[in-house]
NUTIKOL-186626 format. One record per atom (N, C-alpha, C): y, x, z. Coordinates in steps of 0.05 Angstrom, whole numbers, padded with zeros to 5 digits, always signed. Each point is the difference from the previous one (the first is absolute). Layout:
YXZ ...
***
This chain:
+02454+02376+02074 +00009-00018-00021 +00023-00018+00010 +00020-00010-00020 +00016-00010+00000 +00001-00028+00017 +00017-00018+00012 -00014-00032+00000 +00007-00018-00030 -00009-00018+00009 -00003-00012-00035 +00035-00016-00001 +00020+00000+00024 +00016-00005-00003 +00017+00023-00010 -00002+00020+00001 +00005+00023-00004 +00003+00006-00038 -00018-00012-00006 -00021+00002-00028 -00001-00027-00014 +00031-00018-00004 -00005-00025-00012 -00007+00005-00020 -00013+00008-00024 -00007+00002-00017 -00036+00000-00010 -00009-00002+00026 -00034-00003+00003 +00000-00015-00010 +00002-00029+00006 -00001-00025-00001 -00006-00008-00030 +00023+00012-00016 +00002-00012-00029 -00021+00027-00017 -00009+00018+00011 -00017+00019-00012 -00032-00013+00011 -00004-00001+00026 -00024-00014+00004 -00012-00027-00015 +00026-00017-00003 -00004-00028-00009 -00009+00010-00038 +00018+00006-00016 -00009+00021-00026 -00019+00013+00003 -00016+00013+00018 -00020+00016+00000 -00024-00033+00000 +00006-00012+00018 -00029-00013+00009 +00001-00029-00033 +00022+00003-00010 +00003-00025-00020 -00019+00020-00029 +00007+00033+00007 -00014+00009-00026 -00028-00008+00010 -00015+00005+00020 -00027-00002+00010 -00013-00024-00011 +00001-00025+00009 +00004-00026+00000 +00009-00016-00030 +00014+00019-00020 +00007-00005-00028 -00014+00011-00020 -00018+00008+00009 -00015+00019-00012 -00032-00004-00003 -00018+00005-00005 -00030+00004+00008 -00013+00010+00029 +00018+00022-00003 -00003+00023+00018 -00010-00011+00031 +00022-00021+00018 -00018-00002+00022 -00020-00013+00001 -00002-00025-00019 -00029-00019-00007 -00018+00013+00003 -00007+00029-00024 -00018+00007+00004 -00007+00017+00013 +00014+00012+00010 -00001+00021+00031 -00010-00017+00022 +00008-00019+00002 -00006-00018+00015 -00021-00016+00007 -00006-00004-00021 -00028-00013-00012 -00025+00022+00004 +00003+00024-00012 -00028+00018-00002 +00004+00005+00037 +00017+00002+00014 +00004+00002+00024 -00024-00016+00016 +00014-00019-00008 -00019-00016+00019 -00028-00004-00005 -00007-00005-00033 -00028-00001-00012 -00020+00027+00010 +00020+00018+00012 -00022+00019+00008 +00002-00005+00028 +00022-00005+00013 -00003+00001+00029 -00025-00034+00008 +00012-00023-00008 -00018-00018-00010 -00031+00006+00003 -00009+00016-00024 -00027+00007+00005 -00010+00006+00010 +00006+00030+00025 -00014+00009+00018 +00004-00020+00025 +00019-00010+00005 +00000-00024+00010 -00020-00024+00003 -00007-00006-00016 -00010-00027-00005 -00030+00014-00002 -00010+00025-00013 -00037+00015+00008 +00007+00006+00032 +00023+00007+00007 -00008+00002+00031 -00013-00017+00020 +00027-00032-00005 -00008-00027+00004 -00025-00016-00002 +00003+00002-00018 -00031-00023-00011 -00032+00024-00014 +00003+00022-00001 -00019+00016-00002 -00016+00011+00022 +00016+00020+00019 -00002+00008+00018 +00008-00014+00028 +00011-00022-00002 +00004-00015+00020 +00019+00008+00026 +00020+00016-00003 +00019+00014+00011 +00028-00016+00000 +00003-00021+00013 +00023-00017+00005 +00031+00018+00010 +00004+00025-00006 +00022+00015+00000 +00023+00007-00015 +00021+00010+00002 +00015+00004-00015 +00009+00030-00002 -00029+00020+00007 +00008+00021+00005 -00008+00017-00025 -00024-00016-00015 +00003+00006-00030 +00032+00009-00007 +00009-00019+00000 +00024+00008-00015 +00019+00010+00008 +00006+00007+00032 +00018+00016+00012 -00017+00032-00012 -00016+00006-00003 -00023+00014-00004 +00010+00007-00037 +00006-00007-00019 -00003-00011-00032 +00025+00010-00004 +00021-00022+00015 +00027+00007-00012 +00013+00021-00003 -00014+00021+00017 +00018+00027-00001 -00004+00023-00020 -00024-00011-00004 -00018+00017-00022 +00021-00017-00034 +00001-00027+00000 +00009-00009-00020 +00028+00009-00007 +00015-00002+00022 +00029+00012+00000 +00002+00030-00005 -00019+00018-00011 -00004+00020-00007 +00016+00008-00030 -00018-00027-00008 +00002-00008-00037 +00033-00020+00002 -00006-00025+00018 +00026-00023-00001 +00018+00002-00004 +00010+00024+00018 +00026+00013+00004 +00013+00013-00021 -00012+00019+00004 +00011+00026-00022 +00006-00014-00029 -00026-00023-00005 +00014-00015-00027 +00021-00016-00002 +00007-00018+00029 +00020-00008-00002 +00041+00019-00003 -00013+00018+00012 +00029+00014+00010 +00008+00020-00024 -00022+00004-00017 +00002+00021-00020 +00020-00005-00017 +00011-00015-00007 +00012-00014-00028 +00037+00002+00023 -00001-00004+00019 +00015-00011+00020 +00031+00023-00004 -00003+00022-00005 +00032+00023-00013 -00017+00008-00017 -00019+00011-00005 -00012+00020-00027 +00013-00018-00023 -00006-00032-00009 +00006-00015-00019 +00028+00003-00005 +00019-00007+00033 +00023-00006-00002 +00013+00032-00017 -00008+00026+00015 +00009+00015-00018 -00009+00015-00029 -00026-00012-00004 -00006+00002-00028 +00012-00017-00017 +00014-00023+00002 +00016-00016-00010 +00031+00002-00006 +00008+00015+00024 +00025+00015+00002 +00015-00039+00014 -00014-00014+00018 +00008-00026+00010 +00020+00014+00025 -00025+00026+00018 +00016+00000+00018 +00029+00012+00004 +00000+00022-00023 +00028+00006-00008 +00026-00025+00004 -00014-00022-00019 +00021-00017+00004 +00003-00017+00025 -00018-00004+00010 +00005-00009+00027 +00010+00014+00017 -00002+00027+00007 +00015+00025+00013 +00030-00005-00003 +00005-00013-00028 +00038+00006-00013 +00008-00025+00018 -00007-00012+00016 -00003-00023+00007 +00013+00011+00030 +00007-00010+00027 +00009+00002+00019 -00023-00006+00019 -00028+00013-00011 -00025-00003+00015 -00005+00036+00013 -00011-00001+00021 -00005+00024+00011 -00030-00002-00006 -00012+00032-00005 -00037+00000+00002 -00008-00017+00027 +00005+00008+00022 -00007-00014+00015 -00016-00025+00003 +00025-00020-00017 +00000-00028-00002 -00028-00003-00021 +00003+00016-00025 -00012-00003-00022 -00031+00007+00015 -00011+00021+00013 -00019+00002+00014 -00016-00020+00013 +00027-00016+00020 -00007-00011+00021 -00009-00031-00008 +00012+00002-00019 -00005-00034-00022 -00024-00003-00012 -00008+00031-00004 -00022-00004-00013 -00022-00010+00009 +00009+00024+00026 -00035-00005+00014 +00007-00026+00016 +00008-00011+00009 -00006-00034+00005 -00006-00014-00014 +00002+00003-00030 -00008-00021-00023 -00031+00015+00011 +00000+00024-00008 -00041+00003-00002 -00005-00001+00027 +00013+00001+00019 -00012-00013+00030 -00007-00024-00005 +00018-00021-00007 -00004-00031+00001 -00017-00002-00021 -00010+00015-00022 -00018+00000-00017 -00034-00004+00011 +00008+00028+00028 -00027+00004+00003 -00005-00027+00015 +00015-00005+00022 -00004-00023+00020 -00003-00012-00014 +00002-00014-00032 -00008-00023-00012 -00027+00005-00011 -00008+00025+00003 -00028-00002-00010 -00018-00003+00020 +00011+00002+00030 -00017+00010+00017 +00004-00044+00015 +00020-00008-00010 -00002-00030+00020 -00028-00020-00013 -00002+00006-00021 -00031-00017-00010 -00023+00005+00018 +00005+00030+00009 -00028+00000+00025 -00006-00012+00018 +00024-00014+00007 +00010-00015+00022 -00024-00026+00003 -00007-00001-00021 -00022-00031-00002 -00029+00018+00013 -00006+00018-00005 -00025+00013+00012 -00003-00001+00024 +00030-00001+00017 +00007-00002+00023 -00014-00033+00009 +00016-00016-00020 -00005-00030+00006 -00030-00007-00010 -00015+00012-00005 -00036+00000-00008 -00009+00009+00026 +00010+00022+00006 -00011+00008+00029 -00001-00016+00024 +00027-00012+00000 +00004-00016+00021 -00010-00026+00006 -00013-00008-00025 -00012-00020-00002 -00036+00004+00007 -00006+00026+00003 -00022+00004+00003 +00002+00010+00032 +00024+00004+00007 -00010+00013+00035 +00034+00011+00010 +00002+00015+00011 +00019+00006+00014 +00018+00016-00008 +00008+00017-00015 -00004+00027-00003 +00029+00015+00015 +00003+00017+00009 +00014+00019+00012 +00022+00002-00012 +00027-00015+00008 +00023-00002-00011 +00016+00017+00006 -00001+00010+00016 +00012+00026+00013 -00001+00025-00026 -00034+00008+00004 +00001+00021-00020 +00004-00009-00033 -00008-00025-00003 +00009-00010-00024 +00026+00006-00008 +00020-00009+00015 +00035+00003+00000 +00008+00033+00004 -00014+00009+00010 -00006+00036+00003 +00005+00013-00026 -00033-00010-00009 -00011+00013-00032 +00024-00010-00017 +00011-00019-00007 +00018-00019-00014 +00025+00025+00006 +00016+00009+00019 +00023+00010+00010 -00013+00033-00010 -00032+00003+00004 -00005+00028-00016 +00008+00006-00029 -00007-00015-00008 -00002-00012-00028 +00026+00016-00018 +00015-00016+00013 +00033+00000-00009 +00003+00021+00010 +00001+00011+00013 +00012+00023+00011 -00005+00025-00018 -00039-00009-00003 -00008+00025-00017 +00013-00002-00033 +00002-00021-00007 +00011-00011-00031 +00027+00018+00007 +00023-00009+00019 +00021+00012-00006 +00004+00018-00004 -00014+00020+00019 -00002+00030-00004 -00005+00011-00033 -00021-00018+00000 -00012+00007-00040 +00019+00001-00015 +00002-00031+00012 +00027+00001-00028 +00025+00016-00002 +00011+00016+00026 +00025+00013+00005 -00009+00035-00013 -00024-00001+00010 -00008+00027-00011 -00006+00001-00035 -00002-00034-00013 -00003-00008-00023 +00012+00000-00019 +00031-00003+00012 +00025-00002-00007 +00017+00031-00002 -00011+00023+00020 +00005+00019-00005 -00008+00006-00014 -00028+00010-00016 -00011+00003-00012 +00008-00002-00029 +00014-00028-00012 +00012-00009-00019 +00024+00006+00001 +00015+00014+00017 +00025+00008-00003 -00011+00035-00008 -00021+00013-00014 +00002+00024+00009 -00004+00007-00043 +00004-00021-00010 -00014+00000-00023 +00008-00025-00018 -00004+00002-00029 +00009-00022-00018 -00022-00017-00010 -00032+00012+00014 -00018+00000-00023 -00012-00021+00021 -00016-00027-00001 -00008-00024+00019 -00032+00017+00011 -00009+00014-00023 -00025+00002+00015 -00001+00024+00010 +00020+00024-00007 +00002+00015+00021 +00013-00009+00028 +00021-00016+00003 -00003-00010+00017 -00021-00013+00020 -00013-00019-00022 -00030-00001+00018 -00020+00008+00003 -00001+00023-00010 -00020+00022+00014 +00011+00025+00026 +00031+00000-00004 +00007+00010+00030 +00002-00019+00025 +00007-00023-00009 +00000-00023+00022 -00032-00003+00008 -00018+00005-00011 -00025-00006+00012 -00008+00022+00013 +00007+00026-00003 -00020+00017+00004 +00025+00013+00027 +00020-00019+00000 +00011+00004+00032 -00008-00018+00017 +00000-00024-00002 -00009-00018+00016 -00037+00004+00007 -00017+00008-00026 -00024+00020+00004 -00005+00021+00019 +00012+00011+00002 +00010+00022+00019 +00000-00004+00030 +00017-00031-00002 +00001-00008+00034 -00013-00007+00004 -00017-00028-00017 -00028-00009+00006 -00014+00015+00013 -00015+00018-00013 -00016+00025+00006 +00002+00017+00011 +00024+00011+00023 +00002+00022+00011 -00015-00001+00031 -00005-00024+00004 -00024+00001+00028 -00026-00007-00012 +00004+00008-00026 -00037-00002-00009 -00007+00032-00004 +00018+00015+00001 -00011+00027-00006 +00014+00014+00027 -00008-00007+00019 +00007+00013+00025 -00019+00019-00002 -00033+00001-00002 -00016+00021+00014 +00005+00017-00016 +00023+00015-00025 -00007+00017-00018 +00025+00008+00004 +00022-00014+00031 +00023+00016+00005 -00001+00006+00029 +00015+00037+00005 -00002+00004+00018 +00006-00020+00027 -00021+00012+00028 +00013-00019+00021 +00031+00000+00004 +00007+00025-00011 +00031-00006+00019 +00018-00011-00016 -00013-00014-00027 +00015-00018-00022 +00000-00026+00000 -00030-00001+00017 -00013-00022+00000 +00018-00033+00020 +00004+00006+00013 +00027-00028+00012 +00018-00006-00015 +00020+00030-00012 +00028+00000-00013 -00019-00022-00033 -00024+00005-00015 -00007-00008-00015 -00005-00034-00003 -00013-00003+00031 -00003-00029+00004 +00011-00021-00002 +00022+00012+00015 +00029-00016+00011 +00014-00003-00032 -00009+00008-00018 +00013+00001-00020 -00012-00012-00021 -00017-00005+00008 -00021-00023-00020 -00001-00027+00005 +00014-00014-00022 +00007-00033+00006 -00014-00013+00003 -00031+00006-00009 -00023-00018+00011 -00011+00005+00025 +00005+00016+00012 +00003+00000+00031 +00016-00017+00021 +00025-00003-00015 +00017-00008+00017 +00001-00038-00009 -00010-00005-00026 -00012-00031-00011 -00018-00003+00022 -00025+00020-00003 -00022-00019+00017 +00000-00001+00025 +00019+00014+00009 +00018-00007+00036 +00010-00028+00001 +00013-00006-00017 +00016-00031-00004 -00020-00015-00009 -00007+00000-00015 -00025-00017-00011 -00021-00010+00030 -00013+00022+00009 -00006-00011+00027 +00010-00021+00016 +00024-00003-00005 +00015-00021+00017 +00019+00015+00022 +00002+00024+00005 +00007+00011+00013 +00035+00006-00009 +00023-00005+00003 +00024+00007-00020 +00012+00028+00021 +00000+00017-00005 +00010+00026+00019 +00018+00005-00010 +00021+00006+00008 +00025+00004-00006 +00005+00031-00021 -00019+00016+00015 -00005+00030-00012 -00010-00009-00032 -00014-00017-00009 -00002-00009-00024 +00014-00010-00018 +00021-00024+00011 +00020-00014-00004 +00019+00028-00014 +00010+00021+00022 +00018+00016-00014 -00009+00022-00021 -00025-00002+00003 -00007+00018-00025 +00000-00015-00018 -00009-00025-00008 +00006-00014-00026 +00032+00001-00006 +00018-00008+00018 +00028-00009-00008 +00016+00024-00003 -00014+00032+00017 +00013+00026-00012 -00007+00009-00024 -00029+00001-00012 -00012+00006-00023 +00016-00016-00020 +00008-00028+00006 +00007-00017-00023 +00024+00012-00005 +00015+00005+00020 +00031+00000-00001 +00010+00031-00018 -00021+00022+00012 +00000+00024-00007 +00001+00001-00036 -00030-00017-00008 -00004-00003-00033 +00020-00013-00016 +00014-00020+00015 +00025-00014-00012 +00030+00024+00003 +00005+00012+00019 +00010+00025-00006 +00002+00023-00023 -00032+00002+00001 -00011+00020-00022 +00008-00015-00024 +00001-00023-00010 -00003-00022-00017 +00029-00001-00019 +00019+00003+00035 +00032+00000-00021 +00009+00031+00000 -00011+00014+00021 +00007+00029-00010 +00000+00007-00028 -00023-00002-00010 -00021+00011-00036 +00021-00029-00006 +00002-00012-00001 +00023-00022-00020 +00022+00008-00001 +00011+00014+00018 +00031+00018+00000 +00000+00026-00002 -00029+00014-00013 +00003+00025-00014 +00008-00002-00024 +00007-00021-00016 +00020+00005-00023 +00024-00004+00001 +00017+00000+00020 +00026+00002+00008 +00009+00032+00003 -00020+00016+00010 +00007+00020-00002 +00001+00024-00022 
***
């Protein structure tokens, strides 16, 4: 990918992207049912079960960003070209690239705004005992990592189609896919079985999540992301041809 100096035109596509979010209903309540569920298992963990952790929810969120994602990113080109918006922004002296790359930072900084309210569960904990800032700041850096990926693979997904909920039914059932591919190891051959692992993002989350940051992790999130954002303006510049 390009650098963003490269690509002045992010800037005023990201800023437009994150003002539709924010102008709208749309992140309130994404935002809101977000947390009211992450919230809950939270707080029966806490005061039910008596589990002063935050691993509930390193544990929750990945499963939630299943559903989070794919709804946010769906609308994200499917709309723009069911509307015939992106056409006109194309006549414009904008490259896909830019239009891509704008996007997914508005639903990046989307997710991170759903994900900074948790931040007080942090400050409940700490008021009850010590808790492990290390893997805390870990799971937090998992977090994002795993969101960006979603959303880049989210964003392709919506470039492949006009229709929002076909969109979000291929955006989920790819990011489904990664979830799950080190849950169905015993039903793939051994000599598939590593190439499979290594390829499953909840493997390489609950490496970081541990507290542990390995670099071999680090580049699989930032190649997977970079790869889907590829895929993303490729299928956006199949109607050029």
């Amino acid at each position: 990918m390009k650098s963003l100096i490269e690509l002045p035109n992010v800037g005023p596509i990201y800023r437009r992207e994150l003002r539709s979010y924010f102008n709208s209903p749309i992140a309130y309540v994404v935002i809101v049912v977000f947390l009211a569920i992450i919230g809950w298992f939270f707080s029966n963990n806490l005061f039910l079960m008596n589990v002063a952790s935050l691993r509930i929810v390193f544990e929750l969120v990945p499963l939630v960003f299943l559903f989070f994602v794919p709804a946010i990113t769906m609308r994200l080109l499917a709309e723009e070209k069911k509307s015939g918006t992106l056409e006109l922004l194309t006549t414009k002296p904008v490259r896909d690239a830019e239009i891509v790359l704008g996007k997914f930072l508005a639903a990046w900084t989307l997710l991170a705004a759903a994900l900074a309210p948790t931040l007080v569960y942090l400050l409940t904990l700490s008021s009850l005992g010590s808790p492990d800032m290390g893997s805390v700041v870990a799971g937090y850096l998992g977090l994002l990592l795993m969101g960006g990926v979603y959303i880049a693979l989210g964003i392709f997904a919506s470039s492949l189609t006009e229709n929002q909920i076909i969109a979000f039914i291929i955006g989920f059932l790819l990011v489904l896919a990664l979830y799950l591919a080190d849950k169905v190891l015993l039903y793939v051959p051994d000599a598939f079985a590593s190439t499979i692992e290594f390829l499953a993002i909840d493997y390489h989350f609950s490496n970081i999540a541990r507290g542990v940051i390995d670099s071999r992790n680090i580049i699989y999130f930032v190649s997977l992301l970079g790869f889907s954002l590829m895929l993303a303006t490729a299928s956006l510049e199949r109607r050029k041809w």
